[in-house]
C-alpha positions in Angstrom: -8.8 4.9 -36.3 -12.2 5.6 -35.2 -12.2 3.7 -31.7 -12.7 6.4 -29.6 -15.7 8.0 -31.7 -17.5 5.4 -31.9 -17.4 4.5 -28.0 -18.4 8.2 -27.8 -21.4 6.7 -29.9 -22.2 3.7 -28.0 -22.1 5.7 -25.0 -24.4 8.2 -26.1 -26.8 5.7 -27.3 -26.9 4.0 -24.0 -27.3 7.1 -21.6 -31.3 7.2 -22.2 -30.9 3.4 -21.1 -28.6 4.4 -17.6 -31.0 7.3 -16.5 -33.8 5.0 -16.8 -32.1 2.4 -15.4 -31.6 5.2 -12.5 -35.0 5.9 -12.4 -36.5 2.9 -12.0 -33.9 2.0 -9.0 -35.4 4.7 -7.1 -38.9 4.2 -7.8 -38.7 0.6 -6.4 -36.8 1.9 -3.5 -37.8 4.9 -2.3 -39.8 5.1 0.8 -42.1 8.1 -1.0 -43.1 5.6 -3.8 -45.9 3.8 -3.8 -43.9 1.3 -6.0 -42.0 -0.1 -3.3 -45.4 -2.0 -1.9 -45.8 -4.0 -4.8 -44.3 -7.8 -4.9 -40.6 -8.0 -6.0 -40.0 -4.1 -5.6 -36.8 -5.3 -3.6 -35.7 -7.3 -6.3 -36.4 -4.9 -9.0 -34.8 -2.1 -7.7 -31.3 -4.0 -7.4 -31.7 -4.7 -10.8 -32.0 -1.9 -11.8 -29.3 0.0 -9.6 -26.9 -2.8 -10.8 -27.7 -2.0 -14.3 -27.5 1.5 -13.9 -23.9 1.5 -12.2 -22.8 -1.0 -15.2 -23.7 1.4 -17.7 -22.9 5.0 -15.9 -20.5 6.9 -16.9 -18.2 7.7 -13.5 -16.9 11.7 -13.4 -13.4 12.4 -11.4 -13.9 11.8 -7.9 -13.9 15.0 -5.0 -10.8 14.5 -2.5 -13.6 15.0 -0.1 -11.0 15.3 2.7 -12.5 18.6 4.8 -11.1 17.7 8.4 -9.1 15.1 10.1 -9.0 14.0 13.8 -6.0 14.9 15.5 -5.5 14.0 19.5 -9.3 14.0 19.9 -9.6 17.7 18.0 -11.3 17.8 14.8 -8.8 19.9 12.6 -10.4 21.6 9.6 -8.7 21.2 6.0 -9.6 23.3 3.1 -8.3 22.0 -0.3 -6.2 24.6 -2.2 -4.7 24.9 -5.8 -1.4 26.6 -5.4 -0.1 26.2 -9.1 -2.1 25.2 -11.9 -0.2 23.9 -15.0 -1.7 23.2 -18.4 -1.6 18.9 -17.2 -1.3 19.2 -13.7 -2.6 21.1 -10.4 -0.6 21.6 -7.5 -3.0 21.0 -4.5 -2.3 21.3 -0.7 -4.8 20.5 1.9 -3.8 23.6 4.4 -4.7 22.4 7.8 -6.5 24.9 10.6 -6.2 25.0 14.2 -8.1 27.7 16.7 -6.0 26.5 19.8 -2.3 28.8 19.6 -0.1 26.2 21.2 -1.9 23.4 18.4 -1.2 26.0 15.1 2.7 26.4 16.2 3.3 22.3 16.6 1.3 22.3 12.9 3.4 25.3 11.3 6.6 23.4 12.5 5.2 20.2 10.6 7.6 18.5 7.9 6.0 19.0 4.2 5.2 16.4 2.1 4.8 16.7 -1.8 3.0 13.6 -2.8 3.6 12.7 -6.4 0.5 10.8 -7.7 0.2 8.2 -10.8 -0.3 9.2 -14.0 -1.0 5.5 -15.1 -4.8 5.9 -15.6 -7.1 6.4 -12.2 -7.0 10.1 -10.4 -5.0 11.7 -7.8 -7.4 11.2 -5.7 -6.7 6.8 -5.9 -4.8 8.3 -2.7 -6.8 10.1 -0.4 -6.4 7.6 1.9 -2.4 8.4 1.8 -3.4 12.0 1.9 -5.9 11.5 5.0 -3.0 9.9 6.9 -0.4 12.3 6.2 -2.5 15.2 7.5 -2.1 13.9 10.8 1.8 14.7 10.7 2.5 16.9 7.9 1.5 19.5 5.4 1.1 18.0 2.2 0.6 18.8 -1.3 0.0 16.6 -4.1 -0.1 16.3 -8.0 -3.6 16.5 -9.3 -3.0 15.4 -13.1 -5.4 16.5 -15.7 -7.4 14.6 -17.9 -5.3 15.0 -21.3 -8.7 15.0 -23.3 -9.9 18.3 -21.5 -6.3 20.1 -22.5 -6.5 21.7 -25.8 -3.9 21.0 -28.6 -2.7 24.8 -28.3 -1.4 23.4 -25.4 1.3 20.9 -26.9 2.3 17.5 -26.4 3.4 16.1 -22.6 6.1 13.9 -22.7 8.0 11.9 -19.8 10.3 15.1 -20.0 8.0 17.2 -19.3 6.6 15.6 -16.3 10.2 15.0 -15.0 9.9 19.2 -15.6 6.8 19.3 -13.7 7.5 17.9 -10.9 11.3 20.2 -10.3 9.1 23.1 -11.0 6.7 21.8 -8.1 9.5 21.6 -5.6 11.3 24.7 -6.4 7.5 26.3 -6.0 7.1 24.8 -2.7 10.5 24.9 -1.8 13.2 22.3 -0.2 13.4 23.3 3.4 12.0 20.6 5.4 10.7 18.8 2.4 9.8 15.5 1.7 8.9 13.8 -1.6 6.6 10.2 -1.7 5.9 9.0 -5.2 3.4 5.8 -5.2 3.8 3.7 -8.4 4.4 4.9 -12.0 6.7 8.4 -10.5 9.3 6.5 -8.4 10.8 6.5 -12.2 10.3 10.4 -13.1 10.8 11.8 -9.7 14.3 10.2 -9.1 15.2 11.3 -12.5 13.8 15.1 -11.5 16.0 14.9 -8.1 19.0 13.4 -9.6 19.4 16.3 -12.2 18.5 18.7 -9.8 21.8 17.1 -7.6 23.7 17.1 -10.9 23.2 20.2 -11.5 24.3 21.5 -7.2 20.7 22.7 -7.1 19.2 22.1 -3.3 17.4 19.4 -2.9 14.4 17.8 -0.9 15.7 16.0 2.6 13.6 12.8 2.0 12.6 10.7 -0.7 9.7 7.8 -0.2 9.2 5.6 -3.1 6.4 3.5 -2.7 5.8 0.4 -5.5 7.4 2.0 -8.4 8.9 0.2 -11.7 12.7 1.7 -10.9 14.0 -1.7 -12.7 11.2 -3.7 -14.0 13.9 -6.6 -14.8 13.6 -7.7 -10.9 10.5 -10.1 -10.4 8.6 -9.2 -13.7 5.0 -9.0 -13.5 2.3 -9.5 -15.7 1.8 -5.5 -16.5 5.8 -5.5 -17.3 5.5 -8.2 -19.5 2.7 -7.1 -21.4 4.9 -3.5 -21.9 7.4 -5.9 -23.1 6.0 -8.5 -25.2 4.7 -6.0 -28.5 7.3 -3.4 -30.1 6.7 0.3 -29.2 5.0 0.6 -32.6 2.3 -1.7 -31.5 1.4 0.4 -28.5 1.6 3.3 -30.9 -0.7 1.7 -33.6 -3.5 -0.2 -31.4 -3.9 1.9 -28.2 -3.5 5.5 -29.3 -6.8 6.8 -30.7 -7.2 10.9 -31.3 -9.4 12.8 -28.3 -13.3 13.2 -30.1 -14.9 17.1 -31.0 -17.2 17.1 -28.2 -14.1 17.5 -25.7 -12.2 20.9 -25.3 -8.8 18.2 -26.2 -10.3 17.4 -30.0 -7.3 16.4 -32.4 -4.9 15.1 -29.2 -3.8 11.8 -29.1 -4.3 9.7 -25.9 -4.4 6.7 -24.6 -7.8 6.1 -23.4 -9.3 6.3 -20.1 -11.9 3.4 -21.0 -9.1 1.2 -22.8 -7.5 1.2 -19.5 -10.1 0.7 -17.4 -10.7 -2.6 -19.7 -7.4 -3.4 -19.2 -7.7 -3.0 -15.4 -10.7 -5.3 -15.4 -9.4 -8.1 -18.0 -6.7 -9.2 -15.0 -8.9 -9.8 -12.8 -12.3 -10.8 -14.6 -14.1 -13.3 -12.0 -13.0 -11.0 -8.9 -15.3 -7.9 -10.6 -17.9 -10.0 -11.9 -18.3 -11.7 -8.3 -18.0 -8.5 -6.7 -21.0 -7.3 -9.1 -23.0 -10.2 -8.2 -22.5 -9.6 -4.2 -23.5 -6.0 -4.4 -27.0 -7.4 -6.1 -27.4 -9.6 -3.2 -26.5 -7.3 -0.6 -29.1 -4.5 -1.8 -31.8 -7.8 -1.8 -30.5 -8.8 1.8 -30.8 -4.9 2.6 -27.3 -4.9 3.6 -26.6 -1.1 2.8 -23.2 -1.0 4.3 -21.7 -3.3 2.1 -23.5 -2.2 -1.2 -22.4 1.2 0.2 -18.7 0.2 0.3 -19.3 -1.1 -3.3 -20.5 2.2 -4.2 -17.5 3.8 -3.4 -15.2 2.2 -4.6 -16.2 1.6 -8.2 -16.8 5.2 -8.0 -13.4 5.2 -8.0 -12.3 2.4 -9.5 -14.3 3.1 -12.3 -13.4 6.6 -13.0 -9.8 6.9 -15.5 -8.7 9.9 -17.5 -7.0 9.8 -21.0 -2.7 10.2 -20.8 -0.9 12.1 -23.6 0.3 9.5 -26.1 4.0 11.1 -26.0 4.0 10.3 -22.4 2.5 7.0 -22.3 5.4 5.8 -25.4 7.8 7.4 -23.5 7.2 5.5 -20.2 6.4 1.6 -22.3 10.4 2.9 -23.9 12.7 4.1 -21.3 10.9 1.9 -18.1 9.4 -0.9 -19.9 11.6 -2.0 -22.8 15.1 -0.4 -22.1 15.5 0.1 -18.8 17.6 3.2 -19.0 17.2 4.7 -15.4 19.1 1.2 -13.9 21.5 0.7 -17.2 22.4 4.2 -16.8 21.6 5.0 -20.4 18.8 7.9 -19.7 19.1 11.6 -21.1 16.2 14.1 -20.5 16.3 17.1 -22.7 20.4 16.5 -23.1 21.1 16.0 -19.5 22.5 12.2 -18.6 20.3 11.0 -15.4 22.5 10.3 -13.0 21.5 9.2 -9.4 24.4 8.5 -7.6 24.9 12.6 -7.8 22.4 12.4 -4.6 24.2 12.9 -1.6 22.2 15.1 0.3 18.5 13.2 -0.3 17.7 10.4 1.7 16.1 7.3 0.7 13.4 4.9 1.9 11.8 2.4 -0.5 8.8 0.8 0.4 7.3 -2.7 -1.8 4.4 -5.0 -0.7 5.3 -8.6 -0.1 2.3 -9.5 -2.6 2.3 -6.5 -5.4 1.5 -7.9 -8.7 2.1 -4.5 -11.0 5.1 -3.9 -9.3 7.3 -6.7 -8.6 9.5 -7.6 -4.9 12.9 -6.1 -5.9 11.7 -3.3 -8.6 11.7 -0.3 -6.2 14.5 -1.5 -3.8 16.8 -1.5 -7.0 16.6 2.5 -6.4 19.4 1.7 -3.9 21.4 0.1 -6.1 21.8 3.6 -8.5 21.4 6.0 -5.3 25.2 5.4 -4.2 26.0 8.8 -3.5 23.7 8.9 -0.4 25.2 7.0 2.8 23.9 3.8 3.8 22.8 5.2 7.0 20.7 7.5 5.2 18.8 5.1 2.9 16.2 2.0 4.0 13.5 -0.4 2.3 10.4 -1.5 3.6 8.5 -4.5 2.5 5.4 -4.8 3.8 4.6 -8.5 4.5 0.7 -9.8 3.2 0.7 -6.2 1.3 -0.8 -5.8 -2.4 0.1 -3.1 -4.4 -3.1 -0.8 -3.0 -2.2 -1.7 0.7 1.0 0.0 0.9 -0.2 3.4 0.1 -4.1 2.4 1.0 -6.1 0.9 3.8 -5.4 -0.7 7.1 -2.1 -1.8 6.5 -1.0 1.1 5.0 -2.3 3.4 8.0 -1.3 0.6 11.1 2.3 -1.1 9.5 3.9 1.6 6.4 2.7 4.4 7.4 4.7 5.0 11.0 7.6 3.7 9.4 7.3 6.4 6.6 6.2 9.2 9.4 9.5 8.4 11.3 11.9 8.1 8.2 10.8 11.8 7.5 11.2 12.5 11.6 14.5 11.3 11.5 16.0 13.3 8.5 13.9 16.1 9.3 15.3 20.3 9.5 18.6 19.5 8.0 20.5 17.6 4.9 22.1 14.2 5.2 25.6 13.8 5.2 
């Protein structure tokens, strides 16, 4: 199939269109330009920005995240790859403090290893989780790779391998006084990677925190379940996996695309983005700059997706989607049965938002229900009343209600296992 090349085309064709579209939005706006006197100059320029932002193509985001506030101090972070896999970085944000007594309270800090999404947007969909953490922890996080800028030499990725990944990340980093928080898609993989790790009496991580995660997608099915569910795997196979064009260094792989997802994104909730479009117009003709700002960035965002290795993203609609093998107990990764009542030593909080609509009320607590190994005293669920999917991980909500609940479930099983 030819999808991908010829959106490659159509995209080409319309970038002479975007950087004038660019052009002209600054001409009509700048203070420098004589433009700006002339009648409608307002007008015109919000035209033309909103065209310009329609058609422009949106690069990976920057974490951005260079210091955080801590009791009054501004602390200075420098962003850090630590291990660098062929579909995946290892970042940490290593945290600096010129006062003696403030670097030994930091270097005595629990660690947090963040496992981001694979599932279409980048890592950095959770700088605002990131931001927070700083404040308590040191943190790392998974910073996965756009699969059309990995060359074929490389191999495939499959859900095996990132379950590989992401043991190879905490071994790396180590498990004393570690804590692991997966948000969404990895609550699946990353109990899978602990729970062979325990089967197999390796040492394990003293916390896990999965946020919004499709551990049985059978509880409260959503609209994204039941569109995994309602075509056969060779469906998905035949109408969403298109080969990576020659003008990437990934030519010849097999994706699914970043820009079929993003239409997906934006076919379930059609009227919200239009309107949104059409307020952004208005605010730059009102002059409001601090919303059109706030539009800015997060369609910068929003708008930027990466391809995901089609043996990954079949593997994920087949074991989490359609057969449910984690919660049947059915799931073997690279001959090993995933077992996660072998977790004694790991405990476990589950966080869902009373109004998520990927992932469902009763989808990520049903972790409990496979983890019976670890004591009950050791495990609890949070479910964030008025909370989205975003707002658990994301925003206010996320920084004033989840978040101190998460900080003191890691306080509390902190410097030793549970038992």
């Amino acid at each position: 199939m030819m999808l991908y090349q010829w959106h490659e085309f159509w995209r080409a064709s319309l970038a002479p269109c975007t950087y004038w579209a660019d052009a002209g939005a600054k001409m009509f706006s700048s203070h420098e330009s004589w433009l700006t006197s002339l009648p409608g100059a307002q007008r015109t320029a919000a035209a033309y920005e909103l065209l310009y932002r329609l058609g422009k193509d949106y690069e990976k985001p920057e974490f951005g995240i260079h210091q955080i506030e801590v009791e009054g101090l501004a602390i200075p972070v420098v962003e850090r790859v630590v291990l660098e896999k062929p579909f995946c970085r290892l970042l940490r944000f290593k945290r600096y403090h010129d006062q003696a007594d403030g670097l030994a309270r930091m270097k005595d800090d629990p660690t947090v290893l963040v496992v981001a999404p694979l599932s279409g947007h980048h890592a950095t969909l959770l700088r605002d989780t990131v931001r927070t953490l700083l404040a308590d922890h040191k943190v790392y996080i998974t910073d996965w790779t756009d699969a059309r800028m990995v060359p074929v030499a490389q191999g495939a990725f499959t859900l095996d391998d990132y379950i590989a990944y992401v043991q190879d990340f905490i071994r790396h980093i180590g498990t004393d006084n570690l804590h692991v928080i997966s948000v969404c898609q990895p609550t699946v993989p990353v109990l899978a990677a602990i729970s062979l790790m325990a089967a197999r009496g390796e040492a394990l991580p003293c916390s896990m925190t999965m946020m919004g995660g499709p551990i049985d997608t059978r509880q409260s099915p959503t609209a994204v379940n039941n569109l995994a569910t309602r075509q056969p795997l060779w469906w998905f196979e035949n109408n969403v996996i298109h080969t990576v064009p020659a003008n990437y260094p990934g030519a010849g792989r097999r994706v699914y695309p970043g820009f079929l997802q993003h239409m997906g994104f934006v076919a379930m909730n059609p009227e919200r983005h239009g309107q949104s479009h059409w307020d952004f117009y208005q605010d730059l003709l009102k002059g409001d700059l601090s919303s059109a700002q706030s539009h800015r960035k997060f369609y910068d965002e929003y708008n930027a997706v990466l391809d995901m290795p089609a043996e990954y993203y079949l593997d994920t609609i087949r074991t989490v989607f359609q057969d449910h093998l984690l919660p049947r107990g059915l799931w073997d990764v690279a001959g090993e049965r995933v077992d996660p009542s072998k977790i004694q030593t790991c405990a476990l909080l589950t966080v869902e938002g009373e109004l998520d609509d990927i992932s469902g009320q009763g989808q990520t607590r049903a972790a409990h229900d496979v983890c019976t190994g670890i004591p009950a005293r050791h495990r609890k669920h949070l479910t964030a009343q008025g909370a989205g999917h975003y707002g658990i991980f994301s925003g206010r909500r996320w920084r004033t209600e989840v978040y101190p609940q998460v900080r003191a479930f890691i306080a509390a099983h902190t410097g030793a296992a549970t038992g």
